[in-house]
Backbone and ligand atoms as CSV (ligand in chain L), in Angstrom:
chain,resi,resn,atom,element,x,y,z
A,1,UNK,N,N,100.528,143.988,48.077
A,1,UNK,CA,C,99.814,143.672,49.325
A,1,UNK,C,C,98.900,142.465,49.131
A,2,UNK,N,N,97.916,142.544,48.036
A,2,UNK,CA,C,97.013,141.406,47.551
A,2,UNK,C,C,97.779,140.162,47.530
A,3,UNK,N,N,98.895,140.352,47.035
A,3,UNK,CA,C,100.108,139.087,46.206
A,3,UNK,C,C,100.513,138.752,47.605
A,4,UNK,N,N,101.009,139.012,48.434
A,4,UNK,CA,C,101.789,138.694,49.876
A,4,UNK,C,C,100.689,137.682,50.516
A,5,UNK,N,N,99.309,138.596,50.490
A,5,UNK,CA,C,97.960,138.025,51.224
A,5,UNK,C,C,97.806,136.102,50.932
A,6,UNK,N,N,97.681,136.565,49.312
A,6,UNK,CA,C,97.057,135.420,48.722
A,6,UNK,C,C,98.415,134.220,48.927
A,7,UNK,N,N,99.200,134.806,49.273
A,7,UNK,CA,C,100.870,133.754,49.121
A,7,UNK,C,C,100.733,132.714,50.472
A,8,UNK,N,N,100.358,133.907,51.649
A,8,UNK,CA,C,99.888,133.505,53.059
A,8,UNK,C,C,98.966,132.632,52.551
A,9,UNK,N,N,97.777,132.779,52.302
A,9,UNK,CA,C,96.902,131.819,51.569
A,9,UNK,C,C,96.943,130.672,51.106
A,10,UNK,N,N,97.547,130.715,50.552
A,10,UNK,CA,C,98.384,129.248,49.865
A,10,UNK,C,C,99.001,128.592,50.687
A,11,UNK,N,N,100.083,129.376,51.937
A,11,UNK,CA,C,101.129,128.429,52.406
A,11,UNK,C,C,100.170,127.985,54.049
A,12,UNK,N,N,99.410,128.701,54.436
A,12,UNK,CA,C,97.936,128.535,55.030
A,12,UNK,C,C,97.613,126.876,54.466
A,13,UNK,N,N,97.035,126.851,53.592
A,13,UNK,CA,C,96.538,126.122,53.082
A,13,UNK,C,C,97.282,124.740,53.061
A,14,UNK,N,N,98.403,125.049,52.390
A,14,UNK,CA,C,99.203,123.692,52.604
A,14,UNK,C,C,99.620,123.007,53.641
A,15,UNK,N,N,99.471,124.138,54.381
A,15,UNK,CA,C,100.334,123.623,55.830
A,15,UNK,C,C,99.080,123.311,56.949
A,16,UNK,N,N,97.652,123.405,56.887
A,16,UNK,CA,C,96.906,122.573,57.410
A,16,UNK,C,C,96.781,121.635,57.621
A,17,UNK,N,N,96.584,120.508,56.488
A,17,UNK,CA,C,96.648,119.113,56.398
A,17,UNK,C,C,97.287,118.849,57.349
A,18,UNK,N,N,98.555,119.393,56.965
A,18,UNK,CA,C,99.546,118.219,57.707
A,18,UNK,C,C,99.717,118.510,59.335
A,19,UNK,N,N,98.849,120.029,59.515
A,19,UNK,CA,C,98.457,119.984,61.263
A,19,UNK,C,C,97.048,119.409,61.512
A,20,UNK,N,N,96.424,118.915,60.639
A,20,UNK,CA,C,94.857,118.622,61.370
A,20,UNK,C,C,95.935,116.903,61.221
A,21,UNK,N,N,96.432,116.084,60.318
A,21,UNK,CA,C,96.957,114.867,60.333
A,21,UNK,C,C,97.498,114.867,61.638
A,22,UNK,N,N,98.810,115.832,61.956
A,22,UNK,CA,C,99.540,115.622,62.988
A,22,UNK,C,C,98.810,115.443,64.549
A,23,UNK,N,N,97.809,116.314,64.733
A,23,UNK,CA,C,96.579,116.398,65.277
A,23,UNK,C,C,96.379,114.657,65.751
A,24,UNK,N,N,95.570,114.221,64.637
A,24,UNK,CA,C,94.934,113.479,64.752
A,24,UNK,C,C,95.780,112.112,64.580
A,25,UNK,N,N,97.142,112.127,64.889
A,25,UNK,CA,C,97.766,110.743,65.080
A,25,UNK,C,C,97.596,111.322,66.978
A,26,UNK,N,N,98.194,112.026,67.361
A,26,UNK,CA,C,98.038,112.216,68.678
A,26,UNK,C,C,96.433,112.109,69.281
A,27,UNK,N,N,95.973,111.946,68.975
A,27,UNK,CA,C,94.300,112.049,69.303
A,27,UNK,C,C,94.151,110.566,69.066
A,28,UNK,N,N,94.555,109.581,68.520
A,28,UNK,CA,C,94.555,108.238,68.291
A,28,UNK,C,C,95.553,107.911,69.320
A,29,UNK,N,N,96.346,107.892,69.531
A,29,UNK,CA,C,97.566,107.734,70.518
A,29,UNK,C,C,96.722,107.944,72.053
A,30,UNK,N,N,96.103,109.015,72.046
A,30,UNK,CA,C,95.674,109.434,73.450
A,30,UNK,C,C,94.440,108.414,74.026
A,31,UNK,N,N,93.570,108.204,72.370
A,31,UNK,CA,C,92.359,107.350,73.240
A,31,UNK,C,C,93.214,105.637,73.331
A,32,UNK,N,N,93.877,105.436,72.579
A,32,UNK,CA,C,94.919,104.174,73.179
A,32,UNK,C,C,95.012,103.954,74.586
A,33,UNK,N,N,95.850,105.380,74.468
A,33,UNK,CA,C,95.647,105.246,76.611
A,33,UNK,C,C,94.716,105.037,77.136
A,34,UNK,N,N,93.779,106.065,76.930
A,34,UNK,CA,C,92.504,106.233,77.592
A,34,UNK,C,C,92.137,105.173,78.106
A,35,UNK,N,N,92.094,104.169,76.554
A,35,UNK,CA,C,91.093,102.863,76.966
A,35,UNK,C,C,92.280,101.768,77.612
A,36,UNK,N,N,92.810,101.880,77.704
A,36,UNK,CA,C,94.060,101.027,78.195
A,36,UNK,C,C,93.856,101.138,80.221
A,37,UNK,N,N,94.241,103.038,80.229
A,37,UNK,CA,C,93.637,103.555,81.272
A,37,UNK,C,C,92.145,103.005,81.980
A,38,UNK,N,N,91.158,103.156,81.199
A,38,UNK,CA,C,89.926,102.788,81.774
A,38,UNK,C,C,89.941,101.312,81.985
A,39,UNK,N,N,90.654,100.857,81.323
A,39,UNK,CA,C,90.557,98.763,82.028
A,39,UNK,C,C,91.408,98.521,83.031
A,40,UNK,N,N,92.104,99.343,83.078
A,40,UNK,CA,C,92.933,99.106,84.103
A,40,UNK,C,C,92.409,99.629,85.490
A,41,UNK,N,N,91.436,100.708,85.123
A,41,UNK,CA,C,90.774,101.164,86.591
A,41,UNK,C,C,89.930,100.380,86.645
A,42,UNK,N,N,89.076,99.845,85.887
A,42,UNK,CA,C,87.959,99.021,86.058
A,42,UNK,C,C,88.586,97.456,86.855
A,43,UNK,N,N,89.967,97.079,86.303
A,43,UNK,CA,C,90.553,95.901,87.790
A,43,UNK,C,C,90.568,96.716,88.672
A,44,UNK,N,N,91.213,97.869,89.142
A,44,UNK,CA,C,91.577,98.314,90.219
A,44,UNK,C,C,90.276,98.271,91.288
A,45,UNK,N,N,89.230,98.887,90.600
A,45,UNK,CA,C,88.020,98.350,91.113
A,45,UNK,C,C,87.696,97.496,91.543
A,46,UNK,N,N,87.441,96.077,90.360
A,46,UNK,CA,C,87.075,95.004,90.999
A,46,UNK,C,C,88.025,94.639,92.470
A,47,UNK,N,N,89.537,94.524,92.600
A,47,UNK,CA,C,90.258,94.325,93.352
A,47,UNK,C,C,90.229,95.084,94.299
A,48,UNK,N,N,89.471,96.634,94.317
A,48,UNK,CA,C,89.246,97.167,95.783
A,48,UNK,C,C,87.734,96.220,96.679
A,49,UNK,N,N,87.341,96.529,95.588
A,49,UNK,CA,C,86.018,96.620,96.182
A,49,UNK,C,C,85.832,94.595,96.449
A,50,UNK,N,N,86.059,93.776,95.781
A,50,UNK,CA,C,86.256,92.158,96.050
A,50,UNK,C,C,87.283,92.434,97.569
A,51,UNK,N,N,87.897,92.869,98.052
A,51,UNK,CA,C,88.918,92.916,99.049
A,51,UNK,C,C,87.975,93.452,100.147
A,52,UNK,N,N,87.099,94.531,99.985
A,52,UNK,CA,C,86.241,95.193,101.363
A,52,UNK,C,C,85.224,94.351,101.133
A,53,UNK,N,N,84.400,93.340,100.325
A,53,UNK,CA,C,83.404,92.759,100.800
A,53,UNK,C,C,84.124,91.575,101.192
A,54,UNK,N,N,85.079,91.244,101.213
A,54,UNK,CA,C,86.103,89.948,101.625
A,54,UNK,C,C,85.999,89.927,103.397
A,55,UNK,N,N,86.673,91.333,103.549
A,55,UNK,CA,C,86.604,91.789,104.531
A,55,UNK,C,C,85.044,91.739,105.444
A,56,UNK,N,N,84.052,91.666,104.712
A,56,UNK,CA,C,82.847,92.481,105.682
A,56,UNK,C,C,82.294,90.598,105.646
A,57,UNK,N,N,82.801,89.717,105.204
A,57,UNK,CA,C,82.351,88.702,105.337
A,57,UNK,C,C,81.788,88.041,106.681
A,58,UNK,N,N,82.484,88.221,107.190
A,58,UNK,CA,C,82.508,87.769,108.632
A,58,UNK,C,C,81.514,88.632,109.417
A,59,UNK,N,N,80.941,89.984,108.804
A,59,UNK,CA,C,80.021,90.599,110.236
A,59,UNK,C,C,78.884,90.635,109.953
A,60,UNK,N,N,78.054,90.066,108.527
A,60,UNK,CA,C,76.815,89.948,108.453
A,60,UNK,C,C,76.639,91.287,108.024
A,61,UNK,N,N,77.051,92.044,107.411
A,61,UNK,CA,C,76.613,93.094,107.391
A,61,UNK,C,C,76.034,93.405,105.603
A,62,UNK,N,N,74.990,92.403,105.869
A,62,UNK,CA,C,74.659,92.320,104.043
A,62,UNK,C,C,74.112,93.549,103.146
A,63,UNK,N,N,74.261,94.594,103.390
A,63,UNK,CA,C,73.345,95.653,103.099
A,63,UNK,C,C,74.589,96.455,102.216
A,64,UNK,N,N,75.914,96.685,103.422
A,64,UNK,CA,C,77.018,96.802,102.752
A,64,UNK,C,C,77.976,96.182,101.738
A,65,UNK,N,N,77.413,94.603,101.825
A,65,UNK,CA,C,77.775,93.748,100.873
A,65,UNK,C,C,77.157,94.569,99.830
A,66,UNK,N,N,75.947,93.975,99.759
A,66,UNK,CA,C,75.150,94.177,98.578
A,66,UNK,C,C,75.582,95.762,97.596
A,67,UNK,N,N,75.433,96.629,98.805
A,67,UNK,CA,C,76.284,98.100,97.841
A,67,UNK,C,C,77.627,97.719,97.237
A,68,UNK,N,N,78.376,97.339,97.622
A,68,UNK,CA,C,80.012,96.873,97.576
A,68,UNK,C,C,79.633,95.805,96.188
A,69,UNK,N,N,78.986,94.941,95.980
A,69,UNK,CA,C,78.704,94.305,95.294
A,69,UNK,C,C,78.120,94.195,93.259
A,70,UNK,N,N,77.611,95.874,93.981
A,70,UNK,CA,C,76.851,96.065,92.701
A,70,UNK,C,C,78.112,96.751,92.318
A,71,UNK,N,N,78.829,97.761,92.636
A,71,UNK,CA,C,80.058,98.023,91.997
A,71,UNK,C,C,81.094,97.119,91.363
A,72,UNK,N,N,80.861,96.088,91.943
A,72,UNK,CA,C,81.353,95.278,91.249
A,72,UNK,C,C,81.120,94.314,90.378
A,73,UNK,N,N,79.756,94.337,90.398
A,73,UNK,CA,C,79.202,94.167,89.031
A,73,UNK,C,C,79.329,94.576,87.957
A,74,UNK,N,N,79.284,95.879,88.213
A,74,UNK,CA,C,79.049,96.688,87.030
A,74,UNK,C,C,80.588,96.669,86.338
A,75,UNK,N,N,81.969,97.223,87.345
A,75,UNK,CA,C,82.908,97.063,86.678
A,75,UNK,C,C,83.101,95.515,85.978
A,76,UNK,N,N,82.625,94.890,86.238
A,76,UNK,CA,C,82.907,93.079,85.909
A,76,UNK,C,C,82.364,93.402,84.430
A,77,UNK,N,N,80.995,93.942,84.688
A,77,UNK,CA,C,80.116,93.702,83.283
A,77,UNK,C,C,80.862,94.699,82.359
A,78,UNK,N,N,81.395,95.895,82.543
A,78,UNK,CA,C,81.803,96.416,81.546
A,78,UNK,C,C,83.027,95.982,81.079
A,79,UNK,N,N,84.102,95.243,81.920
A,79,UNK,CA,C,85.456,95.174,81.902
A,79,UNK,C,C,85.176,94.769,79.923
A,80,UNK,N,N,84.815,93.602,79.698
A,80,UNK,CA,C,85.394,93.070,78.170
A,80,UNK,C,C,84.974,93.846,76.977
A,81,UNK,N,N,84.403,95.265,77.179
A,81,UNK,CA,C,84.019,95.755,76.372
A,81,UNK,C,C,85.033,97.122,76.048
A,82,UNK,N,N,86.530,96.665,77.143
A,82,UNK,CA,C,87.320,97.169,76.634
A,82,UNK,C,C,88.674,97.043,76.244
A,83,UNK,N,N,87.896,95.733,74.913
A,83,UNK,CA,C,89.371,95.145,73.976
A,83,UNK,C,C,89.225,95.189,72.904
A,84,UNK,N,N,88.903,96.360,72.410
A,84,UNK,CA,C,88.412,96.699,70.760
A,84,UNK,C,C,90.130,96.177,70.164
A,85,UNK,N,N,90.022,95.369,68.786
A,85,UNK,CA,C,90.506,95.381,67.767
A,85,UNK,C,C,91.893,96.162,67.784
A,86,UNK,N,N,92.938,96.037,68.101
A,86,UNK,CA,C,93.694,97.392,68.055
A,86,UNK,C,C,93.766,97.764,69.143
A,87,UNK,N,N,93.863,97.456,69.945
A,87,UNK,CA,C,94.033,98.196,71.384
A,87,UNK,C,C,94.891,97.139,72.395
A,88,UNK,N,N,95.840,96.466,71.496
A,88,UNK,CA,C,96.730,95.452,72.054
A,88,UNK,C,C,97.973,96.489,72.589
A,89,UNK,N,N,98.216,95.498,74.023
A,89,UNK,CA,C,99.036,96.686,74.955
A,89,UNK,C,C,99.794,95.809,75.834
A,90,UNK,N,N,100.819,96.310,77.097
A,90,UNK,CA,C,101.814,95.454,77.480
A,90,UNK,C,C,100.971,94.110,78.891
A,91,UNK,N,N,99.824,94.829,79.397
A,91,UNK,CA,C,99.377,93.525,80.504
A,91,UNK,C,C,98.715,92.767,80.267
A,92,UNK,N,N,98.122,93.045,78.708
A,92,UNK,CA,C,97.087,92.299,77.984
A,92,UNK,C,C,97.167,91.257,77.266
A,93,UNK,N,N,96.824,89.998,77.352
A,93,UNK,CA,C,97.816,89.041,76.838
A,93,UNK,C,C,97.452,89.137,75.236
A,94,UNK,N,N,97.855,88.777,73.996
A,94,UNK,CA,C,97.483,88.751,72.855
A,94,UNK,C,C,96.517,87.679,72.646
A,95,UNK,N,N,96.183,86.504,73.650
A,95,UNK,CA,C,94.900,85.693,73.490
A,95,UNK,C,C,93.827,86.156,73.833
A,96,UNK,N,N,93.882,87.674,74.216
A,96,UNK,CA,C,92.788,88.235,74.599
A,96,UNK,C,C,91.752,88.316,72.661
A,97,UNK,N,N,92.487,88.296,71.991
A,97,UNK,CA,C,92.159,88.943,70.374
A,97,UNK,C,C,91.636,87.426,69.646
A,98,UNK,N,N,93.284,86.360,70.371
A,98,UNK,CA,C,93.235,85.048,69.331
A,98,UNK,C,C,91.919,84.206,69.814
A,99,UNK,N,N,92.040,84.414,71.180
A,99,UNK,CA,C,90.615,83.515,71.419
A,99,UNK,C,C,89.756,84.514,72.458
A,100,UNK,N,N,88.975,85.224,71.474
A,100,UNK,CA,C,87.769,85.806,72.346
A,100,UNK,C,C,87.127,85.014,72.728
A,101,UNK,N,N,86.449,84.453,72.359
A,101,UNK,CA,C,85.047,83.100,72.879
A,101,UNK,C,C,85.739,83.050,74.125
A,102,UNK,N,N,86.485,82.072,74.334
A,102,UNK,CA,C,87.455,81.936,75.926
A,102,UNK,C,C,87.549,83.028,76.614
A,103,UNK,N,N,87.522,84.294,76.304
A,103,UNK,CA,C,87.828,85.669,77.286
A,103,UNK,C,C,86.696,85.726,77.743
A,104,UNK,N,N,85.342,86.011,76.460
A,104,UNK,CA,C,84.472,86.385,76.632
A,104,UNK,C,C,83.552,85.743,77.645
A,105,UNK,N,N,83.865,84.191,77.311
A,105,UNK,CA,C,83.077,82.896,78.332
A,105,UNK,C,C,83.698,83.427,79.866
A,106,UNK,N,N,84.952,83.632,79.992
A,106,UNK,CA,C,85.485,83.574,81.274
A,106,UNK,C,C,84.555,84.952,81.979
A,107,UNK,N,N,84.563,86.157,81.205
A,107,UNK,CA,C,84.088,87.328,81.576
A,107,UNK,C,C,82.831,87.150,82.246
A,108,UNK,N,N,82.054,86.127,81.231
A,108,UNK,CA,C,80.283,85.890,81.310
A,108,UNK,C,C,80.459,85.342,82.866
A,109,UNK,N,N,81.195,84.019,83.316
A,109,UNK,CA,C,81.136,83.597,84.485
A,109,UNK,C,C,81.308,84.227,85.636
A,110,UNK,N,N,82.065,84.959,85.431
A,110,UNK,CA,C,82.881,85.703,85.984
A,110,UNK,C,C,81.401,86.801,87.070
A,111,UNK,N,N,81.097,86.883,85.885
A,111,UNK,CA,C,79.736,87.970,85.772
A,111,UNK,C,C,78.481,87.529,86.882
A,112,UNK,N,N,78.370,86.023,86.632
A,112,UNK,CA,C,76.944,85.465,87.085
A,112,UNK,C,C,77.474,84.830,88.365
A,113,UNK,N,N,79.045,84.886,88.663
A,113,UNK,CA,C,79.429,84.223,90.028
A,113,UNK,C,C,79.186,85.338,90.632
A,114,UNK,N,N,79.058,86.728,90.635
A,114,UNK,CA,C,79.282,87.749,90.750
A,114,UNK,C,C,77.509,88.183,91.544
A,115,UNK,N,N,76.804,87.620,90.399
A,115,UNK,CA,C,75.609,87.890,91.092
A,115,UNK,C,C,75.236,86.749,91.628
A,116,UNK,N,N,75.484,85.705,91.978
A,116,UNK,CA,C,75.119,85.040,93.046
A,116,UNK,C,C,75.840,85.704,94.692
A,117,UNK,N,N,76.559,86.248,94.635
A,117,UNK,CA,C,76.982,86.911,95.860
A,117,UNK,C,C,75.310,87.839,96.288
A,118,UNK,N,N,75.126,88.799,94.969
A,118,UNK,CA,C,74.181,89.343,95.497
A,118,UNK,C,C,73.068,88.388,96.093
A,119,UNK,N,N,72.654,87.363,95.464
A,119,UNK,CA,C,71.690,86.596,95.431
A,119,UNK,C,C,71.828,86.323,96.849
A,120,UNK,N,N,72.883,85.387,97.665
A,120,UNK,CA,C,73.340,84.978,98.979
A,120,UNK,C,C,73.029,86.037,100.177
A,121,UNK,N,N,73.366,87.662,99.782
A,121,UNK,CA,C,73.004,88.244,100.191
A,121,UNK,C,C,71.593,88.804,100.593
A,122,UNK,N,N,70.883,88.921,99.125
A,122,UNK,CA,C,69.746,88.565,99.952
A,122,UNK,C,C,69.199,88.120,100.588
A,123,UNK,N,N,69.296,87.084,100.405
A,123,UNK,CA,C,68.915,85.590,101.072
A,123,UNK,C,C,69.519,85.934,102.635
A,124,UNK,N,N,70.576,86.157,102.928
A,124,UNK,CA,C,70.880,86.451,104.349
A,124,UNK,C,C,71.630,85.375,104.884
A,125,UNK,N,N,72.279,84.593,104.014
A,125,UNK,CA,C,72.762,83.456,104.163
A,125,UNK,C,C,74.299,83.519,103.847
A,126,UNK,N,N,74.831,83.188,105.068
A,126,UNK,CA,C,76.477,83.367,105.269
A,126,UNK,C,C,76.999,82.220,104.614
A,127,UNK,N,N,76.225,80.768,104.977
A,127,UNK,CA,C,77.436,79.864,104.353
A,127,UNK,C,C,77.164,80.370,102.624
A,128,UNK,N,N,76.242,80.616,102.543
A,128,UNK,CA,C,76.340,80.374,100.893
A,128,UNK,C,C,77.126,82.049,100.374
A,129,UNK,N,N,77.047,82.503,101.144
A,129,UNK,CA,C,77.367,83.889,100.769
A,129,UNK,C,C,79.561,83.665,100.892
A,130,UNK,N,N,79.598,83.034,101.543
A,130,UNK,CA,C,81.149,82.522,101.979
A,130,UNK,C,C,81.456,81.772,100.746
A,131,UNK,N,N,80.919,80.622,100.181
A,131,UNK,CA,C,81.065,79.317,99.183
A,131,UNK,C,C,80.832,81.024,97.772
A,132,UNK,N,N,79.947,81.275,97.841
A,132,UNK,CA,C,80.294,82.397,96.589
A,132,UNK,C,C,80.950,83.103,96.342
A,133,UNK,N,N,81.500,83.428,97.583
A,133,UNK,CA,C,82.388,84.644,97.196
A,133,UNK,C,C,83.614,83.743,97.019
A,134,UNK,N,N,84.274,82.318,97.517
A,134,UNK,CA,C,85.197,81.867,97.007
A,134,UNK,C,C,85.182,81.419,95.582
A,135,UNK,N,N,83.371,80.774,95.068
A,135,UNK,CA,C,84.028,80.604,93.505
A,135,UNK,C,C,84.516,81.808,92.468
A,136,UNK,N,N,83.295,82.977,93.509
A,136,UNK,CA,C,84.076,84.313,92.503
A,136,UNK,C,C,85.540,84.538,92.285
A,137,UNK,N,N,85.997,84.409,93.458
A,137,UNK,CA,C,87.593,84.882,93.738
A,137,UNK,C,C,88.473,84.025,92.898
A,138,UNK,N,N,88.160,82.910,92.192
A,138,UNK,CA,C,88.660,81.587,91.768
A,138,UNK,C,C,88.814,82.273,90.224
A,139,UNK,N,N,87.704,83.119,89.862
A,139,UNK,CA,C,87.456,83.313,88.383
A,139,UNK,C,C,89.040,84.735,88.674
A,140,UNK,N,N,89.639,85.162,89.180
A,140,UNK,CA,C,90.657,85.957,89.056
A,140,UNK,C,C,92.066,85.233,88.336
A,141,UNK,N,N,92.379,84.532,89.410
A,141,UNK,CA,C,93.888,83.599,89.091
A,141,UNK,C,C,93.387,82.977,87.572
A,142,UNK,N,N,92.232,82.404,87.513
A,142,UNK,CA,C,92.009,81.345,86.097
A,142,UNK,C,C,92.163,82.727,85.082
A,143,UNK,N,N,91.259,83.667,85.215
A,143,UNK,CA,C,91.789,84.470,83.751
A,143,UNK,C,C,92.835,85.265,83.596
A,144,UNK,N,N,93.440,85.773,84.654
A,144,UNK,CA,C,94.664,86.441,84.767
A,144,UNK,C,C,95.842,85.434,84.283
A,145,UNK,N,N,95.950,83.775,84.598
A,145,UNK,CA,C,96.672,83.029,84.233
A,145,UNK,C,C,96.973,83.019,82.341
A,146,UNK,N,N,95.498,83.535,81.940
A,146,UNK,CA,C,95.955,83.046,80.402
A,146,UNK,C,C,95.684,84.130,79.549
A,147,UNK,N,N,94.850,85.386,80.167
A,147,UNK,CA,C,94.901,86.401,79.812
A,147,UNK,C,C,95.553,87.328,79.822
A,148,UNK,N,N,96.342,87.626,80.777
A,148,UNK,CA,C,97.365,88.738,81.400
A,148,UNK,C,C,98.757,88.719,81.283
A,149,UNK,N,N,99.481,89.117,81.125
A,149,UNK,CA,C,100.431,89.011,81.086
A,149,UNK,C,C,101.708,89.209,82.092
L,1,LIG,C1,C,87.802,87.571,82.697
L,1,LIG,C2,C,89.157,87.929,83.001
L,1,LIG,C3,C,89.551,88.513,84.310
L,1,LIG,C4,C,89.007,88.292,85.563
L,1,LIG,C5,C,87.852,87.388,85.928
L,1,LIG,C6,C,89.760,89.111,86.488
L,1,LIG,N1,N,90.729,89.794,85.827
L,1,LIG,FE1,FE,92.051,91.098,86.644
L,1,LIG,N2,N,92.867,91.427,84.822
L,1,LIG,C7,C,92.489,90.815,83.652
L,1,LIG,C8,C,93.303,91.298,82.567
L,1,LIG,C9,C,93.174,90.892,81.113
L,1,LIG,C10,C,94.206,92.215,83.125
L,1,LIG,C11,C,95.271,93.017,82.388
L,1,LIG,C12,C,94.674,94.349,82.030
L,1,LIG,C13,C,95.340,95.018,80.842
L,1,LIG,O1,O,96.569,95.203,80.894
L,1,LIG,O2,O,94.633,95.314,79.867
L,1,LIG,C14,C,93.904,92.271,84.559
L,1,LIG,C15,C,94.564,93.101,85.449
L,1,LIG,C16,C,94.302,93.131,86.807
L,1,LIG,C17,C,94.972,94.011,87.742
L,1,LIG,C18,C,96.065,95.019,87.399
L,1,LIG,C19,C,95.444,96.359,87.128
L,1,LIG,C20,C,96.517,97.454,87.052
L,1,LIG,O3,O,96.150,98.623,87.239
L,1,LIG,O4,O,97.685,97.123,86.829
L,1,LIG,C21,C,94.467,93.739,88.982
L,1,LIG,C22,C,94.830,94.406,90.315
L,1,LIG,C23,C,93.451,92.714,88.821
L,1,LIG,N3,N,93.383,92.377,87.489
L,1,LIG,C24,C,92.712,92.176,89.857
L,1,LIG,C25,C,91.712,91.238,89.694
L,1,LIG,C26,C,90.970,90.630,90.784
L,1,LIG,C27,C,91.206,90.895,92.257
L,1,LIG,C28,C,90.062,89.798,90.212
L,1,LIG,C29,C,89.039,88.928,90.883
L,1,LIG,C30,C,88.223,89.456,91.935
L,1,LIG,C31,C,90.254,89.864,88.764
L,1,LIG,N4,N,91.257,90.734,88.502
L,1,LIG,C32,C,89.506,89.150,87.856
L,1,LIG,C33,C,91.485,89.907,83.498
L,1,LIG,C34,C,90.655,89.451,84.499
């Protein structure tokens, strides 16, 4: 009975490893997605939400800008903080890795065209709020052209 126990024991034993390993290639595999997943919602974002303040351009309605706006800030500001090392994938271009500086610069602009919308908005000022939201829209095609695939 002891001898059977301790045999379980042993084959227990051996045969862990190679389920906590097996484990943990799938658990690497999954946050792949994940983060693949989360940049990809974070465009989906920018591209909803750039499309309804596109839309609200025309009615003055700066209050709704400004909400609409900060969401899209925020996805803007987080977007480049998800291209860790290793996390090369099929829409992502591989110059995202070879030339960060260039991603990163495009991201930064990207960022501060972003808050001049808010800025316009405050201000209450349509032409400038119109002229911003086109250089924002400009920073899409330029990094999608050399970033994306
Ligand atoms: C600084 C770079 C950059 C800017 C600016 C940018 N994008 Fe993107 N966008 C990307 C990259 C890179 C991808 C590919 C994502 C991936 O596969 O990792 C992408 C993907 C997308 C996608 C596809 C997402 C999906 O689920 O398939 C959409 C839609 C999109 N962008 C819309 C926009 C719009 C609209 C703007 C401007 C308002 C914009 N993007 C600005 C870099 C950018």
């Amino acid at each position: 009975m002891i001898t059977r126990f301790k045999i379980i024991l042993i084959a227990l034993s051996l045969i862990t490893p190679t389920i906590l390993m097996g484990h943990k290639v799938t658990l690497e595999d999954k946050s792949l997605e994940e983060i693949v997943n989360n940049r990809m919602a974070l465009m989906q974002k920018v591209k909803s939400t750039s499309s309804q303040i596109f839309r609200l351009l025309k009615t003055n309605d700066y209050e709704a800008i400004l909400e609409l706006n900060e969401t899209l800030l925020h996805a803007a500001t987080e977007f480049k903080d998800h291209y860790p090392e290793g996390s090369q994938h099929k829409g992502a271009s591989e110059e995202i890795w070879n030339d960060r500086e260039t991603f990163n610069e495009l991201n930064d602009k990207f960022v501060s065209d972003i808050e001049m919308i808010s800025l316009s908005a405050e201000f209450e000022d349509s032409e400038m709020l119109n002229d911003a939201f086109k250089v924002m829209a400009a920073n899409c095609g330029a990094c999608h052209k050399k970033f994306r695939n």
